[in-house]
C-alpha positions in Angstrom: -100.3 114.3 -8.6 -100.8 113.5 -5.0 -99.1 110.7 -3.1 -100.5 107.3 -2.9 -100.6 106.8 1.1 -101.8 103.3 2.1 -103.3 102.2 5.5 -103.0 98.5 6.9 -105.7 99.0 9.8 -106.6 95.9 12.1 -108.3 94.9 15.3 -106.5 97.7 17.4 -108.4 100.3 15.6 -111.7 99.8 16.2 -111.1 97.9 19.7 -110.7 101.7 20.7 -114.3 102.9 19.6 -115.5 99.6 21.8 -115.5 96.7 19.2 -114.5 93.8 20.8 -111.8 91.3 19.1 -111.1 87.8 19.3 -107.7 89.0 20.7 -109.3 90.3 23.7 -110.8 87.3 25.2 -108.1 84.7 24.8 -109.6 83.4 21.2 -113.3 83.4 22.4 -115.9 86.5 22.1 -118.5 86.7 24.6 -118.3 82.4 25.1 -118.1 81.3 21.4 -115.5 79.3 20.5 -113.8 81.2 17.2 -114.1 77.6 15.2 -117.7 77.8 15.4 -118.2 81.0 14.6 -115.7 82.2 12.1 -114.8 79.1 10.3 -116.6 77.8 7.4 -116.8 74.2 9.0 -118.5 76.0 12.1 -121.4 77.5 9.7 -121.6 74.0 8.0 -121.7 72.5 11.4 -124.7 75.3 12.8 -125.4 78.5 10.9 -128.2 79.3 13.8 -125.3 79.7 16.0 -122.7 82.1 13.6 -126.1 84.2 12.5 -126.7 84.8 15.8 -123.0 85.6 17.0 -122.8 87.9 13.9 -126.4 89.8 14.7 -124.9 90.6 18.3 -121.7 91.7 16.4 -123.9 93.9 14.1 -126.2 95.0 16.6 -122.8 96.4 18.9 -121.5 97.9 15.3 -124.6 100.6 15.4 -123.3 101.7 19.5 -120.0 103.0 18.7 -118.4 105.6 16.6 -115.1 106.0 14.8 -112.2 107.2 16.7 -109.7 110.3 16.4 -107.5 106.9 14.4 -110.4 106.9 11.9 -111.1 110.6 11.5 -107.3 111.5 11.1 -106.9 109.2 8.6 -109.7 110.3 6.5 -108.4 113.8 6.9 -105.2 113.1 5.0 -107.2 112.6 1.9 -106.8 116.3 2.0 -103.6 115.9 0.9 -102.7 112.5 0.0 -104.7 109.8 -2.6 -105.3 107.5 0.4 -106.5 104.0 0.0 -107.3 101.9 3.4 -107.0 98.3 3.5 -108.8 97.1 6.9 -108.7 93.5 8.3 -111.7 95.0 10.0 -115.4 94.3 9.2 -117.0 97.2 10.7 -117.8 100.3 9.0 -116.0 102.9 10.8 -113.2 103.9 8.1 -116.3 104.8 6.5 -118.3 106.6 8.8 -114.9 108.8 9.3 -115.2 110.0 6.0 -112.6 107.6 4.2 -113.4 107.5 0.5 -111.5 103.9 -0.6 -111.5 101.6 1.5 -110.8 97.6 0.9 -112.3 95.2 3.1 -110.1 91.7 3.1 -112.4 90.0 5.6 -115.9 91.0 4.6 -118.3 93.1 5.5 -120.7 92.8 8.7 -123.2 94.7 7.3 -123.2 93.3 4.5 -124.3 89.4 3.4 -124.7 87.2 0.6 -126.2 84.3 -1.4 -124.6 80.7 -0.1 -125.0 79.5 -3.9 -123.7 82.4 -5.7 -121.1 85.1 -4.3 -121.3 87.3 -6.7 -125.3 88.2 -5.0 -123.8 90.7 -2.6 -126.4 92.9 -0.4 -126.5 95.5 2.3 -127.8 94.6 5.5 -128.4 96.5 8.6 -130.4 94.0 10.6 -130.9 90.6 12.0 -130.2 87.8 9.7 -132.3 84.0 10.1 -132.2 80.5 8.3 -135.0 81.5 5.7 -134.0 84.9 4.6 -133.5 84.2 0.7 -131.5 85.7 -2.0 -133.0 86.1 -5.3 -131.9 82.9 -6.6 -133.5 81.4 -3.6 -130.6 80.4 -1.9 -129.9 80.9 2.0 -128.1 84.2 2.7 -125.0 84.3 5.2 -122.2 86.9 6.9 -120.2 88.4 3.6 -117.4 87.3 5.7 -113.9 85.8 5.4 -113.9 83.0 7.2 -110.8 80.7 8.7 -110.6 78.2 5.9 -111.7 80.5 2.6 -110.0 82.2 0.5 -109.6 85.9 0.6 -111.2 87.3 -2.6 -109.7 90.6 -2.2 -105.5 89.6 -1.5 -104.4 90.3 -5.1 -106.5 93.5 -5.0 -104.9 94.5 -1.9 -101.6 93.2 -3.0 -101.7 95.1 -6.0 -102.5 98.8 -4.3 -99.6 97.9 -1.2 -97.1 97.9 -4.2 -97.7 101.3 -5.8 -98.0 103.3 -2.1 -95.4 106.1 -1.8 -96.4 106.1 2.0 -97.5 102.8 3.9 -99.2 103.3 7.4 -99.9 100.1 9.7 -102.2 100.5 12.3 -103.5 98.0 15.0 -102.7 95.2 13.8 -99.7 92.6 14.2 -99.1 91.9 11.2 -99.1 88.0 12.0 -102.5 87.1 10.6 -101.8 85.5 6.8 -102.3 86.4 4.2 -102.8 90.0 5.6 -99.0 89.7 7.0 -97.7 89.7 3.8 -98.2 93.1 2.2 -95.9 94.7 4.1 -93.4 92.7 2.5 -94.4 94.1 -1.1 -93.9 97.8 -0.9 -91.5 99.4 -2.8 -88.2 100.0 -1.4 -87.2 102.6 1.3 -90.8 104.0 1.1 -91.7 105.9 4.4 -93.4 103.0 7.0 -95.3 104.3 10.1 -96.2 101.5 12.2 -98.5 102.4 14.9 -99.8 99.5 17.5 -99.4 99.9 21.9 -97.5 96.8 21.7 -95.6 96.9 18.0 -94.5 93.3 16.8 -91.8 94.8 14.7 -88.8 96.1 15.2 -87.3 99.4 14.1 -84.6 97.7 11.7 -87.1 95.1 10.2 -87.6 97.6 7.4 -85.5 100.3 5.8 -87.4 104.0 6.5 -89.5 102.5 9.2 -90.8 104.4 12.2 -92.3 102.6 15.2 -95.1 104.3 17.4 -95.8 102.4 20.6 -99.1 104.1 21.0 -102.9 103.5 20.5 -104.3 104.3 17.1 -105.9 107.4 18.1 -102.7 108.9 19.5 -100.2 107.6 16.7 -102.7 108.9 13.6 -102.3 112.5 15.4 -98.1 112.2 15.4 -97.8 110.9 12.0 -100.2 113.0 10.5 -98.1 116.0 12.1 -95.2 114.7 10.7 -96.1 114.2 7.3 -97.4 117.4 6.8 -94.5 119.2 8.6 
């Protein structure tokens, strides 16, 4: 039976295919003020404004393509039962060729019902105030928003504690709940954690191994080393 290798993939990621983050511009995208746009107060407040901010978001999803960081990790599914847990909302694990992958934050191309969120649908283009889901109900971002509750934490938790092999990558780790799982794998299990500027330190963790390195770059060296 093969290994159960878990990713941890944030912002860092996909910044390097030419997503933007929040991180980027100080806490604002483009002049939008993250409270208005990924809070669930802000959507109360004017869901004209976050549909919009989102279609852009969408919109820049469909110009980029996944990175050597997405396509190496896919490739250890060769080897390895991988599962990726992402803090991203793209779809570029996917487009790599990852199999399992667990979105915590939602899904931008994705969106659903306001009344009931268990009506979930696909969605590749521009989203308006009047587009309906079958119970009639306004439709919105299927996105985790700064005051909600993340649906798929004890999911997430669940997998982090049965990996043999945990991978971080691009992330900081200092975005809760998401900063937790780290602290649930099993003891002495092989950590990688891979990030240009690593918020960890090399004794944090038992069996952890630090890459300083972009997510392209890092994937690469710790594929070679698993396999080696």
């Amino acid at each position: 039976m093969n290994k159960k290798l878990v990713v941890l993939s944030g912002a860092g990621i996909s910044q390097e295919s030419g997503l933007k983050t929040f991180r980027d511009m100080g806490g604002l995208w483009e002049n939008y003020n993250v409270d208005d746009v990924a809070s669930i107060d802000g959507w109360y407040r004017n869901p004209e404004l976050v549909m919009d901010f989102y279609n852009q978001r969408r919109k820049q999803l469909f110009e980029v393509e996944p990175n050597a960081g997405h396509y190496g990790i896919a490739e250890l599914e060769k080897w390895f039962d991988v599962t990726v847990i992402t803090q991203n909302v793209d779809d570029l694990h996917e487009r790599a060729g990852s199999s399992q992958v667990l979105h915590l934050h939602g899904e931008l191309l994705k969106v659903r019902s306001t009344k009931n969120h268990n009506l979930i649908y696909d969605w590749k283009k521009s989203l308006h105030l009047g587009d309906f889901c079958e119970e009639n109900s306004q439709l919105r971002p299927h996105i985790v928003w700064f005051g909600e509750n993340v649906p798929e934490f004890d999911n997430a938790l669940e997998i982090t504690s049965e990996a043999d092999i945990l991978i971080v990558i691009g992330t900081s780790m200092q975005v809760y709940p998401a900063a937790q799982l780290i602290n649930y794998v099993k003891a002495e299990i092989p950590i990688y954690f891979i990030d240009p500027k690593p918020f960890i330190q090399q004794n944090q963790y038992k069996n952890l191994t630090v890459l300083a390195e972009k997510a392209s770059v890092g994937v690469v060296k710790v594929v070679n080393q698993l396999l080696g």
